[in-house]
C-alpha positions in Angstrom: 170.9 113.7 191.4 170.8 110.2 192.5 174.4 108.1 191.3 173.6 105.0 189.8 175.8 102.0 191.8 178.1 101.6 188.8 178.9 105.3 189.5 179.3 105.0 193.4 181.8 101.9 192.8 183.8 104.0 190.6 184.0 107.1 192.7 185.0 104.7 195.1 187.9 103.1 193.7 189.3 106.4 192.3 189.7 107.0 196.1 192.3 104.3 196.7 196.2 105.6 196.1 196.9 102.6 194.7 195.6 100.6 191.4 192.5 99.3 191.9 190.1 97.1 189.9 187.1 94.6 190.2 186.9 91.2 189.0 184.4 88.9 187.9 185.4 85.2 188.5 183.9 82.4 186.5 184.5 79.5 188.5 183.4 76.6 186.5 185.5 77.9 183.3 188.2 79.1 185.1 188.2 83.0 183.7 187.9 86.5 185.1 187.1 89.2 183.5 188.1 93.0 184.8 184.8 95.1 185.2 186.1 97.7 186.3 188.9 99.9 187.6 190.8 103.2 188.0 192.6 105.4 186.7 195.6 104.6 188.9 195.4 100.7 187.4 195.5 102.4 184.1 199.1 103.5 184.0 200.2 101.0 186.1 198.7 97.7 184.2 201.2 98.2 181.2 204.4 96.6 180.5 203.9 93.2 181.5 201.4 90.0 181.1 198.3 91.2 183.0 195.8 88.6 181.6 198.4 85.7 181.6 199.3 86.6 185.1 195.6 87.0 186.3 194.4 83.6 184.1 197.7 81.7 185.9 196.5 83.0 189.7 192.7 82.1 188.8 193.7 78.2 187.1 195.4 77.9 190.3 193.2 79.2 192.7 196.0 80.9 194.1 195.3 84.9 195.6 198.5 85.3 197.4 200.2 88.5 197.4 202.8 88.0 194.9 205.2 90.5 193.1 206.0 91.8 189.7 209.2 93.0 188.0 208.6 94.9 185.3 211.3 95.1 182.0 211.7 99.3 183.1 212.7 98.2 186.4 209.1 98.8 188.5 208.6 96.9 190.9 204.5 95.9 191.7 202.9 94.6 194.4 199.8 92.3 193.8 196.9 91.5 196.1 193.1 90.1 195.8 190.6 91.0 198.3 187.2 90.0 198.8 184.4 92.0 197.8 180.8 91.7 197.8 178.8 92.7 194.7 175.3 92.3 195.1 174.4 93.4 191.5 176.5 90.7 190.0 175.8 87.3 188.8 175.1 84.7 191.0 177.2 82.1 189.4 180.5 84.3 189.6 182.2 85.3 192.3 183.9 89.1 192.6 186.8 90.1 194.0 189.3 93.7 194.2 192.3 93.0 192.1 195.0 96.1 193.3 198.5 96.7 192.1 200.7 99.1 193.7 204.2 100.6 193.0 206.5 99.5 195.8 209.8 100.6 193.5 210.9 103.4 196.3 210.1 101.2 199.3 211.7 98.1 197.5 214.8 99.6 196.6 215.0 101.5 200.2 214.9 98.2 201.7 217.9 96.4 199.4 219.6 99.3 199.8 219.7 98.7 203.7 220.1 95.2 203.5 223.3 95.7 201.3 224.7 98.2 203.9 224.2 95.6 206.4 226.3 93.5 205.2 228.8 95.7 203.7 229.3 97.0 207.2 229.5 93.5 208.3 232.0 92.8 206.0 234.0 95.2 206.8 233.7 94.3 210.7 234.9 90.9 210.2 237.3 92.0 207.9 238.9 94.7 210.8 238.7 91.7 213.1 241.0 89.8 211.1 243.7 91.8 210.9 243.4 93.5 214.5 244.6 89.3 215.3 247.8 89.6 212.8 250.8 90.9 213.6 251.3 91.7 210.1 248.8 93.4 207.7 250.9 91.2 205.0 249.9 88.2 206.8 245.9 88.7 207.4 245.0 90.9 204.2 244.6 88.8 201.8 242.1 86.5 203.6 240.4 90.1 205.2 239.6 91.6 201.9 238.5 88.4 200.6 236.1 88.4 203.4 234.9 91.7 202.3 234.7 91.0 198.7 231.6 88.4 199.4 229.8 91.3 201.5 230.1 93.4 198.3 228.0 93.2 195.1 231.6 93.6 193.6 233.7 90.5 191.7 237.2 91.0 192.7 239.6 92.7 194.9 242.7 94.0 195.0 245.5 96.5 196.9 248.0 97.3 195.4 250.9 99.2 198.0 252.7 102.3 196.5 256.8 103.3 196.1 258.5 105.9 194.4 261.5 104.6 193.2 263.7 106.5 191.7 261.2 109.3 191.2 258.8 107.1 189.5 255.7 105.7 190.4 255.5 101.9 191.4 252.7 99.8 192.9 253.2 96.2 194.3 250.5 93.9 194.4 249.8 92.9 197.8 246.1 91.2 197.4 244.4 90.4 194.3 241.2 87.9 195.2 238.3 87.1 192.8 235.3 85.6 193.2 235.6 83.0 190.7 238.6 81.9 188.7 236.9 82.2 185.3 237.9 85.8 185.5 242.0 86.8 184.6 244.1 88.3 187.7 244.8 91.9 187.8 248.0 92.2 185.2 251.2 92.2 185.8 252.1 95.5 184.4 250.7 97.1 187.0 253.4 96.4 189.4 256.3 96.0 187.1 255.9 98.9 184.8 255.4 102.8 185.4 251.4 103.4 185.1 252.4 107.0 183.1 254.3 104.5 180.9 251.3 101.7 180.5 248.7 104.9 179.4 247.3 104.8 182.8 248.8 108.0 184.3 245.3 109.9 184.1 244.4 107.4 186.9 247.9 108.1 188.8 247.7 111.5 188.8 244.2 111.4 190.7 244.6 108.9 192.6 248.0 110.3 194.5 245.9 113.7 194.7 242.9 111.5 197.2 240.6 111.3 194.2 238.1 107.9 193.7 238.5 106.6 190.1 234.8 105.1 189.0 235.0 103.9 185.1 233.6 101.9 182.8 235.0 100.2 179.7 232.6 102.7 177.7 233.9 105.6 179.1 238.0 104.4 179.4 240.3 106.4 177.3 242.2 104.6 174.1 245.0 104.7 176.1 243.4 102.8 179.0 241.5 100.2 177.2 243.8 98.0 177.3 243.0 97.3 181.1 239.8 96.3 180.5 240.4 94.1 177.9 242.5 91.8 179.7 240.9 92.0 183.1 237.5 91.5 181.2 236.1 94.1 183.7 232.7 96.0 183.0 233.5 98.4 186.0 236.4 99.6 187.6 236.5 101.5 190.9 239.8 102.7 192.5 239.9 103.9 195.7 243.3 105.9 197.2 244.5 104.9 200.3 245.6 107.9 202.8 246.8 108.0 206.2 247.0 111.7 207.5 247.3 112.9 203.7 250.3 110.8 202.4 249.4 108.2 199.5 249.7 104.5 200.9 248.8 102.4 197.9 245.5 101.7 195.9 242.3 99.6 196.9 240.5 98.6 193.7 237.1 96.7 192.9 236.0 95.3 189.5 233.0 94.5 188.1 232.7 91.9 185.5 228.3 92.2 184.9 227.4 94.6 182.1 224.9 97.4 182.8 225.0 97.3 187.3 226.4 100.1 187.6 227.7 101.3 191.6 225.0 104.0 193.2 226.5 107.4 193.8 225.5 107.0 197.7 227.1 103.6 197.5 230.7 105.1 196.9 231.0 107.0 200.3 230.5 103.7 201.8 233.6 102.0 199.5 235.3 104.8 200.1 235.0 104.6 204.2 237.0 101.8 203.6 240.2 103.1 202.7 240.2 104.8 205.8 240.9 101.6 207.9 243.3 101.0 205.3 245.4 103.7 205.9 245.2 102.8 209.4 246.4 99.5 209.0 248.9 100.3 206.5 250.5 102.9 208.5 250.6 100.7 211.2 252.4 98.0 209.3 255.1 100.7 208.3 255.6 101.8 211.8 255.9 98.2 213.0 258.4 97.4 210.3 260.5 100.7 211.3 260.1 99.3 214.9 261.5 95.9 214.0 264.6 98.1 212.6 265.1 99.6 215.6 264.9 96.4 217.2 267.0 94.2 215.1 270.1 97.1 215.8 269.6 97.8 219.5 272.1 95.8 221.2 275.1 96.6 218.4 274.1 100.3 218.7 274.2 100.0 222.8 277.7 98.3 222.5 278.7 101.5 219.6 277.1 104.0 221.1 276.2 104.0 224.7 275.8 107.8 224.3 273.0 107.8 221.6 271.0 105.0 224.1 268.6 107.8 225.3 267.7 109.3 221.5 266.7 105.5 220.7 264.8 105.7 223.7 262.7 108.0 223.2 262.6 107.3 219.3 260.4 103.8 220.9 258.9 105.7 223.1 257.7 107.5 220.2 256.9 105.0 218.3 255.1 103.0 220.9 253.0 106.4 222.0 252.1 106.3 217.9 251.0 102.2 217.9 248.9 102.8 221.4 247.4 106.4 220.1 246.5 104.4 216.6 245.0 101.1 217.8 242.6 103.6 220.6 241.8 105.6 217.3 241.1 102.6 215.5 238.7 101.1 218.4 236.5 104.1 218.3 236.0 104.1 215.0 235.1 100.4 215.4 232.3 101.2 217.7 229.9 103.1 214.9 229.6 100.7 212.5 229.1 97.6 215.3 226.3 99.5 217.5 224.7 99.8 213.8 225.2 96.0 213.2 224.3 95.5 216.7 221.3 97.3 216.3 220.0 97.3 213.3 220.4 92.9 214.0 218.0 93.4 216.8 215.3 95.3 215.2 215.1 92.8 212.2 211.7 90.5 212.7 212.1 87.4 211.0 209.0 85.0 211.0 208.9 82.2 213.8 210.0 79.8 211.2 212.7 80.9 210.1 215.2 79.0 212.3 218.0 79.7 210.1 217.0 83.2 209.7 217.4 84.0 213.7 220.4 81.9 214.0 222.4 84.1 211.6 221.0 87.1 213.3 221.7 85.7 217.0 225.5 85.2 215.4 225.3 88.4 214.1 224.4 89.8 217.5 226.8 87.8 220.2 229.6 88.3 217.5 229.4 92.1 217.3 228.8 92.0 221.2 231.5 90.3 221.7 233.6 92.7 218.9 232.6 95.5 220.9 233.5 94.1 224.3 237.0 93.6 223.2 237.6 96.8 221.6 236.5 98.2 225.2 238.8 96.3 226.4 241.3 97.4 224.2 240.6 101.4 225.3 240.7 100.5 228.8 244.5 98.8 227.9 245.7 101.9 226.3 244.5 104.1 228.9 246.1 102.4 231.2 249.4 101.8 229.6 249.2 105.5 228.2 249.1 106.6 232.0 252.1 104.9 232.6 253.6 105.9 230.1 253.3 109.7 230.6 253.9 109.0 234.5 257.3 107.6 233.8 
């Protein structure tokens, strides 16, 4: 049996994966009306403002794509595209209305652009304190660098003792975002955390477990934090090198209800590994000093014990070269992925700005990654020496 065209257009648009309708334009008043559509516009066409949205484009003659957040947290995509109706009405024009869910593709492609820049962050934040001779000296302004390549609020590390078999923690960097916002309290370096009601967190922490909490899910006991650092979220992140607690690196969150993304904590927690890294090497290089600041009166004491302290610096040396060739390989990953990823991003032709940052991006993470070869060639060399002498 023959289909009647009303039929055929409707078979047809139930063929298109996305939500699909046709619309009948009056020019003159300025009004559409939807004729017809699929089942696919069905379910997606709830939850927001369809006939205020569609009266809005048509008043201002405006059938751009444009795109729609819905209050569940969809994400729609809107286009018009022409269409001709021969059975319709000669005063009105006709046009395919379609909305599709882009939710998976949207949040795919903020979830790149945030890693982007996280790893960004954390490459100029490496390259700040590969040119200190001190971690003391370029940490605070290298995490503070990182902090604004996070969706996070403020930053702090806090660097662990045990003194007198009891836990301390000293607060090396504590940056925020904005000063309306209270510093991490004092407490937390003065006081035992077992003593403050925050021993739960200790006792994980020292045993290379991440501490993710928020104020809704904090014990009695550690409420306390929260209220006076005014933080939503809280993430805690040990700091290792080869197994032995360093210190803390911790995040807060001060925005209700944006809460971190399981995938996203590997990435915060790849950071503690550099820490370690650097913290260790700030250790070393204070033990070194030590050695340094007694060499001549222990040459003058004990000429006898010269060739021990010799080969203690050679140790120590053969530990600082070993470390910083480490550390450049594990440099090179996350630049070839800022290297990369810079050059594959197409930016229209007017965006001026837009291929300026990524031009910076690339010569600065070209440049990054010639020094660090650099670097490896150094410690080869100096390392053949070394083991030749």
């Amino acid at each position: 049996m023959d289909l009647d065209p009303w039929s055929l257009l409707k078979a047809s648009l139930e063929g298109d994966d996305s939500g699909t309708s046709i619309l009948s334009i009056d020019k003159s008043a300025k009004k559409c009306e939807i004729i017809i559509k699929n089942q696919a516009f069905l379910s997606l066409e709830s939850g927001f403002d369809l006939d205020g949205f569609l009266c809005k484009k048509i008043e201002n003659s405006d059938f751009s794509t444009e795109l729609i957040y819905k209050t569940n947290g969809t994400i729609l995509e809107t286009s018009f595209g022409k269409f001709h109706f021969p059975e319709g009405e000669k005063h009105k024009d006709y046009t395919k209305f379609c909305i599709k869910d882009i939710t998976t593709k949207q949040r795919q492609e903020e979830e790149i652009a945030w890693r982007l820049r996280f790893e960004l962050g954390v490459a100029s934040s490496i390259q700040i304190l590969i040119q200190q001779h001190s971690i003391r000296e370029g940490l605070p302004q290298a995490l503070y660098q990182l902090l604004y390549f996070t969706g996070m609020d403020s930053i702090f590390f806090l660097k662990y003792e045990s003194i007198d078999n009891k836990d301390r923690l000293q607060i090396w960097v504590n940056e925020r975002k904005t000063t309306k916002y209270p510093l991490l309290p004092q407490e937390c370096q003065n006081e035992d955390w077992y003593d403050l009601g925050l021993g739960r967190w200790i006792h994980k922490l020292k045993r290379g477990k991440t501490i993710y909490l928020t104020q809704s899910k904090a014990m009695p006991r550690e409420k306390w934090f929260f209220d006076q650092t005014k933080a939503e979220t809280l993430l805690l992140i040990p700091v290792l090198f080869e197994n032995k607690f360093l210190g803390i690196m911790g995040f807060l969150k001060y925005k209700k209800n944006s809460p971190i993304q399981q995938e996203n904590l590997l990435t915060y927690q790849t950071v503690s590994r550099w820490m370690g890294l650097f913290v260790q090497r700030d250790i070393d290089l204070a033990e070194l000093n030590r050695y340094k600041s007694t060499l001549e009166s222990l040459i003058l004491e004990r000429t006898v014990a010269l060739s021990k302290t010799k080969e203690e610096l050679e140790r120590a040396y053969r530990a600082k070269t070993e470390f910083l060739a480490h550390m450049s390989h594990e440099l090179r990953t996350p630049l070839n992925s800022i290297i990369g990823f810079s050059k594959l991003i197409q930016l229209p032709e007017s965006d001026t700005t837009g291929k300026e940052y990524l031009n910076y991006i690339y010569t600065g993470g070209t440049r990054l990654l010639s020094m660090i070869n650099e670097i490896l060639n150094l410690m080869k060399i100096e390392s053949d020496r070394l083991i030749s002498s």
